[in-house]
N, CA, C and O of each residue as an XYZ file, in Angstrom:
740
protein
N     -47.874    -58.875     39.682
C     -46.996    -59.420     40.698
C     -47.856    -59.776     41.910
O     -48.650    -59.027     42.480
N     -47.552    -61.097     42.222
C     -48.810    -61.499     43.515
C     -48.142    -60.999     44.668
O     -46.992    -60.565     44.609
N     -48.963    -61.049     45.943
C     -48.482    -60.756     47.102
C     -46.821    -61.705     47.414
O     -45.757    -61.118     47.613
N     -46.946    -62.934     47.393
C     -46.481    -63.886     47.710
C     -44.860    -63.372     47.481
O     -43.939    -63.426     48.296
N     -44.848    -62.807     45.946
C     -43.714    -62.374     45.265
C     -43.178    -61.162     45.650
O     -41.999    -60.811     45.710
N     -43.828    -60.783     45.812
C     -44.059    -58.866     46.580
C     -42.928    -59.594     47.749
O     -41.713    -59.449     47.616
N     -43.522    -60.358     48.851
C     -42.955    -60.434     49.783
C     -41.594    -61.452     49.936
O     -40.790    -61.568     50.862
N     -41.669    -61.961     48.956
C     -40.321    -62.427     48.492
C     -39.420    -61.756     48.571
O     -38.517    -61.831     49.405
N     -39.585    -60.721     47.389
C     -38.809    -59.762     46.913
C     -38.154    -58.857     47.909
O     -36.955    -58.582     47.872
N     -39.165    -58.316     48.979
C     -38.916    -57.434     50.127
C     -37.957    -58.764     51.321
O     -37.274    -58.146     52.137
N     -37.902    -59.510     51.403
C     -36.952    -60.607     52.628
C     -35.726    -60.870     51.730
O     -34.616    -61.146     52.185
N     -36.132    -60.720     49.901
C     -34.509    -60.527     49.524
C     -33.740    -59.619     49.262
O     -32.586    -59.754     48.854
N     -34.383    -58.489     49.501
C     -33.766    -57.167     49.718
C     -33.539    -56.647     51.144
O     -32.718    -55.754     51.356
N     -34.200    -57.154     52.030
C     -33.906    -56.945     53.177
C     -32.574    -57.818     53.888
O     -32.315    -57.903     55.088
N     -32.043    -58.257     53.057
C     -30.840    -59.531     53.838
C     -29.857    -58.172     54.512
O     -29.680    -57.833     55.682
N     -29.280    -57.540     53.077
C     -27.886    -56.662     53.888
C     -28.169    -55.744     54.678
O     -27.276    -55.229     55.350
N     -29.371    -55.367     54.765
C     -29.663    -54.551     55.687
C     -29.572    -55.267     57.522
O     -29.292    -54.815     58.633
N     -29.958    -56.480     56.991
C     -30.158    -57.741     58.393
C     -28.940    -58.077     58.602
O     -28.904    -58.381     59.795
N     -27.817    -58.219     58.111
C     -26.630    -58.483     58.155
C     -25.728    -57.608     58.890
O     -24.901    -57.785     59.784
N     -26.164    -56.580     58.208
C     -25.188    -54.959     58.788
C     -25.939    -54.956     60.500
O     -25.261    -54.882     61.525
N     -27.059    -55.030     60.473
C     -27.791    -54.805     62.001
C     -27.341    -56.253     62.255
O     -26.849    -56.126     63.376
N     -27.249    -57.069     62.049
C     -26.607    -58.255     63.005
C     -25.211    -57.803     63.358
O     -24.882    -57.930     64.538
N     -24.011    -57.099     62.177
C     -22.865    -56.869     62.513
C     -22.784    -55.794     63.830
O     -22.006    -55.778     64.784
N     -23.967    -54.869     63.461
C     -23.997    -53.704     64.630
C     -23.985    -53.997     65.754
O     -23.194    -53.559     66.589
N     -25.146    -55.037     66.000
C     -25.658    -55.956     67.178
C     -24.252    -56.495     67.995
O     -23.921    -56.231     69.150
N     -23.560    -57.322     67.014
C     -22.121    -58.503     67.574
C     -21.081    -56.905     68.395
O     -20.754    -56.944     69.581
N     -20.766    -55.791     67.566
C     -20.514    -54.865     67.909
C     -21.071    -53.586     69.339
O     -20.429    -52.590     69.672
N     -21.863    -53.863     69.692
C     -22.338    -53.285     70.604
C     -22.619    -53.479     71.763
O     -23.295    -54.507     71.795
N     -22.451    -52.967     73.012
C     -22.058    -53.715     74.397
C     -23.459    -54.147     74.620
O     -23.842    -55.308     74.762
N     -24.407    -52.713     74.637
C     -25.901    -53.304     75.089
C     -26.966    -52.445     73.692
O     -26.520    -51.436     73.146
N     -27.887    -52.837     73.423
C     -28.979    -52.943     72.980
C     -29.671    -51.495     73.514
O     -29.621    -51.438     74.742
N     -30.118    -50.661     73.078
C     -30.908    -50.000     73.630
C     -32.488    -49.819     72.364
O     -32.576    -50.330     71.247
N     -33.363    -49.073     72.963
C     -34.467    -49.023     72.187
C     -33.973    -47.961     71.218
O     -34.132    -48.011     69.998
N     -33.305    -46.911     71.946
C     -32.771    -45.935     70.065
C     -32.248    -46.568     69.004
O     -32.234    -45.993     67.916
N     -31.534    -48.358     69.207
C     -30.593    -48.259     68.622
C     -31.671    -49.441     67.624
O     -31.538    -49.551     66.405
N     -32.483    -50.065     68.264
C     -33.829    -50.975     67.632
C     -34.518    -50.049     66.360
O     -34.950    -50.435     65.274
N     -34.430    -48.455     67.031
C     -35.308    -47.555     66.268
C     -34.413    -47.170     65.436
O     -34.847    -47.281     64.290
N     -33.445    -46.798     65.470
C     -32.326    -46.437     64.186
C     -32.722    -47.532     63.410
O     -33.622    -47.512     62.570
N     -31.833    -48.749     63.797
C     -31.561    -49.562     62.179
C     -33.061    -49.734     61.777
O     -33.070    -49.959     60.567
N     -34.229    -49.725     62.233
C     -35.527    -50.627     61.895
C     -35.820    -49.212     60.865
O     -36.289    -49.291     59.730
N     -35.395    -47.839     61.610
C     -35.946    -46.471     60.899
C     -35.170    -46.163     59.270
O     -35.753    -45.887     58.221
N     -33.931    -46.296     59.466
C     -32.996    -46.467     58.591
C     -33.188    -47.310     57.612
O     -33.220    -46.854     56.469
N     -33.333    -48.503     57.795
C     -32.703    -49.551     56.804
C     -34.377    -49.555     56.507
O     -34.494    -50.237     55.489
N     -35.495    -49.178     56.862
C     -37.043    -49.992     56.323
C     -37.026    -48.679     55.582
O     -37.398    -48.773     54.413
N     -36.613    -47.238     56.074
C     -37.036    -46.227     55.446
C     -36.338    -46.471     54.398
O     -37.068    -46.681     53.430
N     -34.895    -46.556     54.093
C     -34.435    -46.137     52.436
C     -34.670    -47.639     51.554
O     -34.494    -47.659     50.336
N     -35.090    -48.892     52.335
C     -35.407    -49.884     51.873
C     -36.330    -49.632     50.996
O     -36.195    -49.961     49.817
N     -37.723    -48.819     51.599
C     -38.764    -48.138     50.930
C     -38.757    -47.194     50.028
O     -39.359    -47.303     48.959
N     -38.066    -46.161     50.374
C     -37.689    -44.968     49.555
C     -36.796    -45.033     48.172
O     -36.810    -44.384     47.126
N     -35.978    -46.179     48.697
C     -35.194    -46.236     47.237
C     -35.834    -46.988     45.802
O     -35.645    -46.620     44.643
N     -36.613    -48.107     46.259
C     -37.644    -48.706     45.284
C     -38.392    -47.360     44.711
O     -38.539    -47.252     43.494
N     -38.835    -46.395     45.548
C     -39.886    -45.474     45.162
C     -39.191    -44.588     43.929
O     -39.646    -44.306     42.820
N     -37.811    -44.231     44.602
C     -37.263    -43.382     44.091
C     -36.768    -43.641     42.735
O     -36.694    -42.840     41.803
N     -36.379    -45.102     42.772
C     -35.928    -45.943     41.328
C     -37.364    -46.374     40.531
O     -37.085    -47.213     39.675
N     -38.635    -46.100     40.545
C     -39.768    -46.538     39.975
C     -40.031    -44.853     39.226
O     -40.543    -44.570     38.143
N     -39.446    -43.944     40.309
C     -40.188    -42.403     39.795
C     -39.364    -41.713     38.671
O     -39.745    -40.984     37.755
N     -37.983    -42.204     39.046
C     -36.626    -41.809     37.857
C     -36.171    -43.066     36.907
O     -35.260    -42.770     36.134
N     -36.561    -44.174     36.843
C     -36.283    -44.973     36.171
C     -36.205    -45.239     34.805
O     -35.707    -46.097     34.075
N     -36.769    -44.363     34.716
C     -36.858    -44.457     32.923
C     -36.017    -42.996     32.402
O     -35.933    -42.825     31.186
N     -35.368    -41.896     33.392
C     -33.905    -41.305     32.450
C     -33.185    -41.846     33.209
O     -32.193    -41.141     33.023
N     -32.855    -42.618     34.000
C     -31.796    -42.344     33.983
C     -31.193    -44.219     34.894
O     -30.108    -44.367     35.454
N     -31.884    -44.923     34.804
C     -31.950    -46.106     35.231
C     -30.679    -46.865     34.599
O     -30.026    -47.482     35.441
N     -30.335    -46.918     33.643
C     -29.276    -47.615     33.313
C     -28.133    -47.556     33.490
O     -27.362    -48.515     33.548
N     -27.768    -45.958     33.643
C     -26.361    -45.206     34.238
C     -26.293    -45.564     36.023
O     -25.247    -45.680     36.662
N     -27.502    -45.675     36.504
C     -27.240    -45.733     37.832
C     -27.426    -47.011     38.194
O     -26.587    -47.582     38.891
N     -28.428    -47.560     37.813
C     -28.040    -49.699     37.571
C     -26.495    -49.818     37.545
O     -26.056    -50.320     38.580
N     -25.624    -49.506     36.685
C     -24.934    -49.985     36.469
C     -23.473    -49.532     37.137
O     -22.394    -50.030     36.815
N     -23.609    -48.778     37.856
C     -23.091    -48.359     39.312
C     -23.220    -48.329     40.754
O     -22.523    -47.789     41.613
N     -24.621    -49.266     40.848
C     -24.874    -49.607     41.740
C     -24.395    -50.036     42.941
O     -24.571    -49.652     44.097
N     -23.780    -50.876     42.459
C     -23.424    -52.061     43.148
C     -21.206    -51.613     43.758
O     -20.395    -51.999     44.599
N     -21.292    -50.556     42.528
C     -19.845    -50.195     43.185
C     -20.151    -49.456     44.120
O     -19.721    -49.706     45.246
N     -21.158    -48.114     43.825
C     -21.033    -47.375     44.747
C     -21.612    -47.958     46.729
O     -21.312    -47.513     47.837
N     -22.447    -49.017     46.300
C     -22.375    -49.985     47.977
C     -21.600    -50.475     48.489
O     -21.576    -50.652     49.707
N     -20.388    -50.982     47.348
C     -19.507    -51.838     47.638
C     -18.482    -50.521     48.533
O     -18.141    -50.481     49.715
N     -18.297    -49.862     47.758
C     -17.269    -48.587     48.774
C     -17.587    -48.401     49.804
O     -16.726    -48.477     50.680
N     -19.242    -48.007     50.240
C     -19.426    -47.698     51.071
C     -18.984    -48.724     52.181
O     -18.142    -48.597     53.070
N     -19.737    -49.688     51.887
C     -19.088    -51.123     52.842
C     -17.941    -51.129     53.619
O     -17.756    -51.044     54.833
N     -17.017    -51.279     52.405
C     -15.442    -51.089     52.252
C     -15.094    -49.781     53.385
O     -14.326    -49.761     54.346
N     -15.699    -49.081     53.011
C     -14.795    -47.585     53.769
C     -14.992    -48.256     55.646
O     -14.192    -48.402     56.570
N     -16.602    -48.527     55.472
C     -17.275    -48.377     56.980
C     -16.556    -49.686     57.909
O     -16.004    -49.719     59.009
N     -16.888    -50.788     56.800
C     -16.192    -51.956     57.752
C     -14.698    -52.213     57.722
O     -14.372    -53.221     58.349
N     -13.408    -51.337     56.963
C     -12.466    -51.099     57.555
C     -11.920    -50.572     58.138
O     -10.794    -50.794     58.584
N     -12.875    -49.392     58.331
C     -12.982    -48.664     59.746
C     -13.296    -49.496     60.543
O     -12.400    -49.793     61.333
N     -14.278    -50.028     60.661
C     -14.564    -50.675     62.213
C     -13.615    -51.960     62.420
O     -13.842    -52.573     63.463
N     -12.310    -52.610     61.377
C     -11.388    -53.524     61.456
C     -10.369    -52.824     62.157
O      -9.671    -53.434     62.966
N     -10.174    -51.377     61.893
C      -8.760    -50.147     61.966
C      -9.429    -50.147     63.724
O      -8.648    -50.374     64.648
N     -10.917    -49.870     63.997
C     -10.827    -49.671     65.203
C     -10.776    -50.118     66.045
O     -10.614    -49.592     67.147
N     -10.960    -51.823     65.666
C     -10.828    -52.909     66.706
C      -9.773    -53.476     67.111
O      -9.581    -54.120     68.142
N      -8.885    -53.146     66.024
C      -7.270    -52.749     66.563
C      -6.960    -52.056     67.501
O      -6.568    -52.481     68.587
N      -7.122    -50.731     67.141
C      -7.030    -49.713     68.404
C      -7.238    -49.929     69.721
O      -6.570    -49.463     70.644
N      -8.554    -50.931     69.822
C      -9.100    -51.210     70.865
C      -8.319    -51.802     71.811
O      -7.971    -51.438     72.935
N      -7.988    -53.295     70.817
C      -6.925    -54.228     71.082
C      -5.783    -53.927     72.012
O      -5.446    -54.494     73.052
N      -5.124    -52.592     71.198
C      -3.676    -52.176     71.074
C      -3.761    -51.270     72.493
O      -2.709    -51.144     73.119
N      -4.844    -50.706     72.960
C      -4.981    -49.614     74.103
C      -6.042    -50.390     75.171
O      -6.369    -49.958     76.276
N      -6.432    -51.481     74.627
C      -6.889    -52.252     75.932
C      -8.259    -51.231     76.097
O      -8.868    -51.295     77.165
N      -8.700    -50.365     75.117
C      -9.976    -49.403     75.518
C     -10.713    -49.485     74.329
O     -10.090    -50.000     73.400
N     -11.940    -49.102     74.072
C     -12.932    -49.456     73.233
C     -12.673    -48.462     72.198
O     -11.909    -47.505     72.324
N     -13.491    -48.809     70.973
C     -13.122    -48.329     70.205
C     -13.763    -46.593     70.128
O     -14.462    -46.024     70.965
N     -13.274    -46.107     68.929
C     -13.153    -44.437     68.625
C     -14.669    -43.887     68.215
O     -15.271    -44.547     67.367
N     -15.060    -43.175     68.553
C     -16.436    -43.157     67.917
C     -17.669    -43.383     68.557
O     -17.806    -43.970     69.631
N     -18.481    -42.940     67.925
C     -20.225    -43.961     67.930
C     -20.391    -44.063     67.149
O     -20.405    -43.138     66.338
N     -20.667    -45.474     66.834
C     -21.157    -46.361     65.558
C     -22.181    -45.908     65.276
O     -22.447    -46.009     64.078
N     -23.366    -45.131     66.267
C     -24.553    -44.921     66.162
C     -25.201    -43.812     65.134
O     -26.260    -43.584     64.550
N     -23.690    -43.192     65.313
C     -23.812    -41.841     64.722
C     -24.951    -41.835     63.795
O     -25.437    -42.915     63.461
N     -25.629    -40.265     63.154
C     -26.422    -40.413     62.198
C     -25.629    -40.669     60.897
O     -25.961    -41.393     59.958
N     -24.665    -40.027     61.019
C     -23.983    -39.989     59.327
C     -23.523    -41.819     59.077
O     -23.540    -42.425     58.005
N     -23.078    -42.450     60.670
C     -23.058    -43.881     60.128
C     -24.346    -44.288     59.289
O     -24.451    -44.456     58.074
N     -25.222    -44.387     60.222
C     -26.359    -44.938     59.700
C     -27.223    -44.933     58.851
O     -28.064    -45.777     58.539
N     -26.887    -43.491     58.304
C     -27.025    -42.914     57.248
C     -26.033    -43.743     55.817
O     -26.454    -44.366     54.843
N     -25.021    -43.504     56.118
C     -23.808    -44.090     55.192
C     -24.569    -45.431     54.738
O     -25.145    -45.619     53.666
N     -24.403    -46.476     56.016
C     -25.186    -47.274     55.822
C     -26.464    -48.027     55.182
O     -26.277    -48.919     54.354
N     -27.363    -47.769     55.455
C     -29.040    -47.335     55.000
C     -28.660    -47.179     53.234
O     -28.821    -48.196     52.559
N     -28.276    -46.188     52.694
C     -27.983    -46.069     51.353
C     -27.094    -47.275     50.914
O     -27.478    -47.999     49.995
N     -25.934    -47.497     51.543
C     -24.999    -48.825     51.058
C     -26.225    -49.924     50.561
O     -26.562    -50.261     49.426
N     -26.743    -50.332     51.908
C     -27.425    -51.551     51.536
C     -28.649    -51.556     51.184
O     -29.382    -52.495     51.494
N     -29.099    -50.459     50.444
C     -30.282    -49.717     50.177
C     -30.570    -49.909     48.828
O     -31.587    -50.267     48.234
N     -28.691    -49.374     48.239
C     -28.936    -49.152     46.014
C     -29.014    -50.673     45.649
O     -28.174    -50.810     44.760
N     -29.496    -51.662     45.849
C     -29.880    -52.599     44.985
C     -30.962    -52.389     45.268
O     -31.401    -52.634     44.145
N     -32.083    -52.058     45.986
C     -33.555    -51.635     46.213
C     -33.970    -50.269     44.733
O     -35.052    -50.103     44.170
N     -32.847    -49.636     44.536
C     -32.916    -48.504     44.176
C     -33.124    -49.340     42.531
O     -34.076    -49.164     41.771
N     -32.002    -50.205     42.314
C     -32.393    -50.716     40.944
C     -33.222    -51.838     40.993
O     -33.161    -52.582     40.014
N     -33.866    -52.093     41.761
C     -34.710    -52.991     41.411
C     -36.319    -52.382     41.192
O     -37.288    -52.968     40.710
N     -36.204    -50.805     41.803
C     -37.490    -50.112     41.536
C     -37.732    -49.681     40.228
O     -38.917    -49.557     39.917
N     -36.612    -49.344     39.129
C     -36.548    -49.152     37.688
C     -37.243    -50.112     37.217
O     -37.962    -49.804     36.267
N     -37.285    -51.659     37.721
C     -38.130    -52.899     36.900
C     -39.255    -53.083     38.253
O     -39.559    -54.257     38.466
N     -39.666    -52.418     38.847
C     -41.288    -52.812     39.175
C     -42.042    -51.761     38.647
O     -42.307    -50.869     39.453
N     -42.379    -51.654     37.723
C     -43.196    -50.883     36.707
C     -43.470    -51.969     35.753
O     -44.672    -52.206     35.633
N     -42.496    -52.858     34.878
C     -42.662    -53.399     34.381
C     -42.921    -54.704     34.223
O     -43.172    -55.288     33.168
N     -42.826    -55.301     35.704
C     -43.726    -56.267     36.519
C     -45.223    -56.115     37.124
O     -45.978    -56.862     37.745
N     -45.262    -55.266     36.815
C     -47.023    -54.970     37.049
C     -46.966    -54.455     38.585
O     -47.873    -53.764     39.047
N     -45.864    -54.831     39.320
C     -46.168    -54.354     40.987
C     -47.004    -53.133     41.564
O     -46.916    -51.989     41.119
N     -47.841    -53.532     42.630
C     -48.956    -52.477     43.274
C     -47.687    -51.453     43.358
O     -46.587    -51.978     43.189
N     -47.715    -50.357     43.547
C     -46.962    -49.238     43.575
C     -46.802    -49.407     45.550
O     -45.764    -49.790     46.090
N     -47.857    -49.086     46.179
C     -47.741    -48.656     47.401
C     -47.955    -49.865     48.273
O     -47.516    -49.768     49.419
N     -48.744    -51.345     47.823
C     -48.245    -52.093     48.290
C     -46.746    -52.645     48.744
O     -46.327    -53.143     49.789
N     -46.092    -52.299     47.375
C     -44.402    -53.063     47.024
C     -44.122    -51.985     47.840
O     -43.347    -52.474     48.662
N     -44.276    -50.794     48.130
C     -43.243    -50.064     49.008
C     -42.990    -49.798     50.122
O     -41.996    -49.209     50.546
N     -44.336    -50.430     50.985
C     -44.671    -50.513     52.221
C     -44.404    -52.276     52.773
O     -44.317    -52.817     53.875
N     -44.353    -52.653     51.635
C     -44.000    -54.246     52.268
C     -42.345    -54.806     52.353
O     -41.803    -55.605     53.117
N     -41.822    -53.987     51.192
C     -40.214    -53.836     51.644
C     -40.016    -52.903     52.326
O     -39.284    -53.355     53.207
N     -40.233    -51.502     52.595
C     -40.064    -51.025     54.435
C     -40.098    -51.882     55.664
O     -39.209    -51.999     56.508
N     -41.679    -52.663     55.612
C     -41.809    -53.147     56.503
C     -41.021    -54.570     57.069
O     -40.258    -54.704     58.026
N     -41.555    -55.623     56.022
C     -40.276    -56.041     55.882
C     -38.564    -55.869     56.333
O     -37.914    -56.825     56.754
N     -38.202    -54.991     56.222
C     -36.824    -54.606     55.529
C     -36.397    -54.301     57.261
O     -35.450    -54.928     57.735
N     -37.133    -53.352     58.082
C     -37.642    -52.732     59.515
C     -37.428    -53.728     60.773
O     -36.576    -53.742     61.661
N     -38.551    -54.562     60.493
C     -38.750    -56.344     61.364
C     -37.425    -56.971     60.992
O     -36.904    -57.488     61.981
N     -36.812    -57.075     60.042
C     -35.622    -57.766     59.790
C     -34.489    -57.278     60.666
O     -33.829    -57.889     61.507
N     -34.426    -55.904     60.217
C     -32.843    -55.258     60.729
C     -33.416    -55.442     62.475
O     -32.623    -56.141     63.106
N     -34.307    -55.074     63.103
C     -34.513    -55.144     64.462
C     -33.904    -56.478     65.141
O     -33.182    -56.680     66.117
N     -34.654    -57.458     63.983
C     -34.513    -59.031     64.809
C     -33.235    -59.279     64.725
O     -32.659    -59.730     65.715
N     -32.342    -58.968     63.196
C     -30.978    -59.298     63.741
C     -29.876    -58.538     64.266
O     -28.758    -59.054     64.255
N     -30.103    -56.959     64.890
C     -29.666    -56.697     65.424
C     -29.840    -57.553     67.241
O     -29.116    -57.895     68.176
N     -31.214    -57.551     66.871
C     -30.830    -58.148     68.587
C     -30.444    -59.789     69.143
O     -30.443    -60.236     70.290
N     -30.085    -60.546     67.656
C     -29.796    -61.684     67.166
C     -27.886    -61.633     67.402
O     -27.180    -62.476     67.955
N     -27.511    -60.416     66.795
C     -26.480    -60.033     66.579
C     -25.492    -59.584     68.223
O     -24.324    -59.798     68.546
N     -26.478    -58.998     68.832
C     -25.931    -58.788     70.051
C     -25.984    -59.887     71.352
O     -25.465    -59.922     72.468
N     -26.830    -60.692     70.641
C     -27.032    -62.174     71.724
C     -25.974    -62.994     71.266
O     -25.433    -63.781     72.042
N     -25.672    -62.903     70.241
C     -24.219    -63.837     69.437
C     -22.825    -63.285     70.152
O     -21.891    -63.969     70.570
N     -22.951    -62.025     70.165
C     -21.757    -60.606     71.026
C     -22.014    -61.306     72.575
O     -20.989    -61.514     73.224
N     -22.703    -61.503     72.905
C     -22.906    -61.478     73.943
C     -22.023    -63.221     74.299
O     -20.868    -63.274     74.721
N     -22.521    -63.948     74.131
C     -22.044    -65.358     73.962
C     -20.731    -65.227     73.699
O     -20.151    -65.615     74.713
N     -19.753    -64.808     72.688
C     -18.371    -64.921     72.260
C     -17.503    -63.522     72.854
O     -16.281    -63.491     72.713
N     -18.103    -62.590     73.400
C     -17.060    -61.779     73.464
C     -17.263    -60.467     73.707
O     -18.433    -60.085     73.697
N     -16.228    -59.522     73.968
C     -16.639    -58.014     74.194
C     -16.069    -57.657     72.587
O     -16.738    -57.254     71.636
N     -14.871    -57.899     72.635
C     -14.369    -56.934     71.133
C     -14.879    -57.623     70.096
O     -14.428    -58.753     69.913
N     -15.695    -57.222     69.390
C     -16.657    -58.064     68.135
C     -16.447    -56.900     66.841
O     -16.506    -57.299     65.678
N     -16.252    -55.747     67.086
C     -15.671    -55.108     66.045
C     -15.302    -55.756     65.105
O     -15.901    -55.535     64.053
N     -14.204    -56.789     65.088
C     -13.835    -57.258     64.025
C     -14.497    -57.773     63.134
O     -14.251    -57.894     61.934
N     -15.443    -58.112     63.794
C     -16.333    -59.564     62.924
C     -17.472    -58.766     62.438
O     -17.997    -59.200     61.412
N     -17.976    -57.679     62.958
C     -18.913    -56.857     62.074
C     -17.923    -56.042     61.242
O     -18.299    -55.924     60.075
N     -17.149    -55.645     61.430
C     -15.970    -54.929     59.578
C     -15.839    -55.989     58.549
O     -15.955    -55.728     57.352
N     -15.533    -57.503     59.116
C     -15.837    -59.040     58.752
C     -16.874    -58.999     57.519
O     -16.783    -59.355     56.344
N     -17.732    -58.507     58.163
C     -19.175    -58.962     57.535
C     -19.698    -57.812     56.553
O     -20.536    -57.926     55.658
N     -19.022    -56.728     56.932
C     -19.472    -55.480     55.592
C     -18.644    -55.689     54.689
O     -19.051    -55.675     53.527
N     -17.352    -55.923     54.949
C     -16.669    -56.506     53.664
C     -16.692    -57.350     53.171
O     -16.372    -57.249     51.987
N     -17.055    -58.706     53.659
C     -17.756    -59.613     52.688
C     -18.882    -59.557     52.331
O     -19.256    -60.532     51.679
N     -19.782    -58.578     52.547
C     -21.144    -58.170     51.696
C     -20.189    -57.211     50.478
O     -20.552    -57.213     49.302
N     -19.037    -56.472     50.904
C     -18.926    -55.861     49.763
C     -18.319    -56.788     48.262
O     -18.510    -56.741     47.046
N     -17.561    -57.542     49.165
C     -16.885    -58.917     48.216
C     -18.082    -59.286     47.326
O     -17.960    -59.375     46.104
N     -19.593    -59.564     48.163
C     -20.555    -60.115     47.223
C     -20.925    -59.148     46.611
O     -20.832    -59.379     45.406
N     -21.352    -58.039     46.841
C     -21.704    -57.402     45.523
C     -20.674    -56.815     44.363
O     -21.076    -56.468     43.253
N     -19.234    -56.752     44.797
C     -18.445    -56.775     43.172
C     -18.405    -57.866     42.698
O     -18.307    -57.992     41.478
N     -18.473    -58.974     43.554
C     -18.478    -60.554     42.582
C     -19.857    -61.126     41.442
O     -20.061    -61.791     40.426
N     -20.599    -60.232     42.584
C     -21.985    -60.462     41.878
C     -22.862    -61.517     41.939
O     -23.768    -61.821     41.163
N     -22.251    -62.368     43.590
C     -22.844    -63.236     43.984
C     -23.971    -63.073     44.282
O     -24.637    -64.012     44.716
């Protein structure tokens, strides 16, 4: 596997992770550096970790968890961004912001894994693409890191331009990532 492909591979695994930090971004009043260091820490770390983790277990048990993949992200999605639809209501309805911190660890956590398990099955087949082991896993971290940063702060310059209550449109956007992965777009 050449570099070229390596880094392919890592900007097309890095999209939902860039998506969710753009939704975070449209969602969030201001930007801070914790919140640059969460998604970049989050989404590059299990970006990385899950390839690793699907290259080291891939061969017992790769096919049972391939093939659940994609539901078990899709829920997660589902749960997180109709929460954040339920809370932008609230917001609406009480004229006050919504319930919570989005920031939370267990969000971001939740998160990070959602848009993480297609990384997870795609590490079962880099063994059998010849891929550098520690190249491929450091270039989708890194990768994966630079992405979620830029469109979180992509995401909050868009928030910034249209509006305060943006909630909606980031619950918007996890559920139509979840739409794409049961469709299988």
């Amino acid at each position: 596997m050449t570099l070229a492909a390596i880094v392919a591979l890592a900007f097309g695994l890095a999209m939902d992770a860039a998506a969710v930090s753009a939704a975070r971004g449209l969602s969030t009043p201001a930007v801070r550096a914790r919140h640059v260091a969460l998604v970049a820490g989050f989404f590059g770390g299990f970006q990385a970790l899950m390839p690793a983790l699907g290259w080291a277990v891939g061969a017992t048990v790769g096919g049972y968890v391939a093939a659940w993949a994609r539901w078990i992200a899709a829920a997660v999605l589902v749960v997180i961004g109709g929460k954040m639809l339920w809370e932008a209501r609230l917001a609406a309805d009480d004229g006050g912001s919504t319930c919570g911190d989005p920031w939370r660890l267990g969000v971001m956590l939740a998160l990070a894994v959602a848009t993480s398990v297609d990384a997870l099955a795609v590490g079962f087949t880099l063994p059998l693409l010849r891929a550098p082991f520690t190249l491929t896993i450091v270039t989708i971290g890194l990768v994966t890191a630079a992405s979620s940063a830029l469109a979180l702060l992509v995401g909050r310059r868009l928030g910034a331009l249209l509006g305060r209550r943006l909630d909606a449109a980031g619950g918007a956007v996890l559920l139509a990532l979840a739409a794409k992965l049961l469709l299988g777009a």
